[in-house]
N, C-alpha and C positions, 0 to 999 in steps of 0.2 A: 609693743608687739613682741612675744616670744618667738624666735625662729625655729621651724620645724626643722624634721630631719630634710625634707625635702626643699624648703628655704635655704637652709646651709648646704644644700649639694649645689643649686644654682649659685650660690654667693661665692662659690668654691672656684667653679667653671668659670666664673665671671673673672675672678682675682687671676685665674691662670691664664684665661686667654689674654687680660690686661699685661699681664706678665711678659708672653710668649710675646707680644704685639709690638711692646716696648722696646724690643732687643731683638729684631728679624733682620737677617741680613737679608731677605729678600720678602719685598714685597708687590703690593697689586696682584695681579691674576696669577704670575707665578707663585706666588709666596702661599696664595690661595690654594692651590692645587698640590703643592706640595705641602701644605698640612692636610688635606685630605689625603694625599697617598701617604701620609705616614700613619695610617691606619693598615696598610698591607705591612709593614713593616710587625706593626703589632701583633696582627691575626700571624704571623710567622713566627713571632718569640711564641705565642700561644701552643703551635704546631710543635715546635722545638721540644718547648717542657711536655708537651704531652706526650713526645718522640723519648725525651730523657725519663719520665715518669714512668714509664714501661719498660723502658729498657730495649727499645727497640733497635737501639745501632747497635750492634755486635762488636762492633771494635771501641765505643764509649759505655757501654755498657748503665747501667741506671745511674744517670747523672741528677734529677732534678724529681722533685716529689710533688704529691697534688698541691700541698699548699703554690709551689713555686706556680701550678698550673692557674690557681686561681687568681695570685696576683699579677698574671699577664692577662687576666680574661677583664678583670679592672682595670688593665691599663689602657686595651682597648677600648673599653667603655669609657673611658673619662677621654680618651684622646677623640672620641667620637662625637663626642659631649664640645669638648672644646671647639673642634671641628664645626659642629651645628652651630656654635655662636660665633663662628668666626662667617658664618653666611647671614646669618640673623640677628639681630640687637634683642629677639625676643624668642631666645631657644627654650624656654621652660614654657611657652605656650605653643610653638609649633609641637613639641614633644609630645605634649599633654594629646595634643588634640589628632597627632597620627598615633598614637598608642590609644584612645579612644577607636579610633579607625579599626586599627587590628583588633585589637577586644572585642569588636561589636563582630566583625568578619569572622573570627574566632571562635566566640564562644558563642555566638549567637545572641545577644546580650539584646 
């Protein structure tokens, strides 16, 4: 079986949350919750480069460019990713099937 692109992004999430899971100093419902809040963490570096990418603080002046912006908007998304498997043993079918959801809500599909 060749792995698609979307095969190798699950096998990715999988490897990482094996990773993360391996070496947690905290686990059970705390450890839980705090890999979900480290998704605000994320959506803030995001805010940050977007902040740097403009140039919006007067006193930092343009620190951080789009690329910087995009790879915080992936970082979120894999941390998100990680997150959903860290609730589920089977995040690439709950995904699928609330991203069908939206789709269909969306675009009328």
């Amino acid at each position: 079986m060749t792995a698609t692109p979307d095969t190798h992004l699950w096998l990715t999430i999988d490897a990482l949350w094996t990773w993360l899971e391996s070496d947690q100093p905290v686990s059970g419902r705390e450890g839980l919750l705090l890999r979900v809040l480290k998704l605000s963490e994320e959506v803030g570096e995001v805010a940050q480069a977007i902040i740097g990418a403009t140039g919006q603080n007067p006193r930092k002046g343009t620190t951080h460019t789009w690329d910087d912006v995009q790879s915080e908007l992936c970082d979120t998304a894999i941390t998100a990713l990680v997150a959903l498997r860290t609730l589920t043993p089977e995040p690439e079918r709950v995904f699928a099937e609330h991203l069908a959801r939206v789709a269909e809500r969306s675009l009328n599909r």
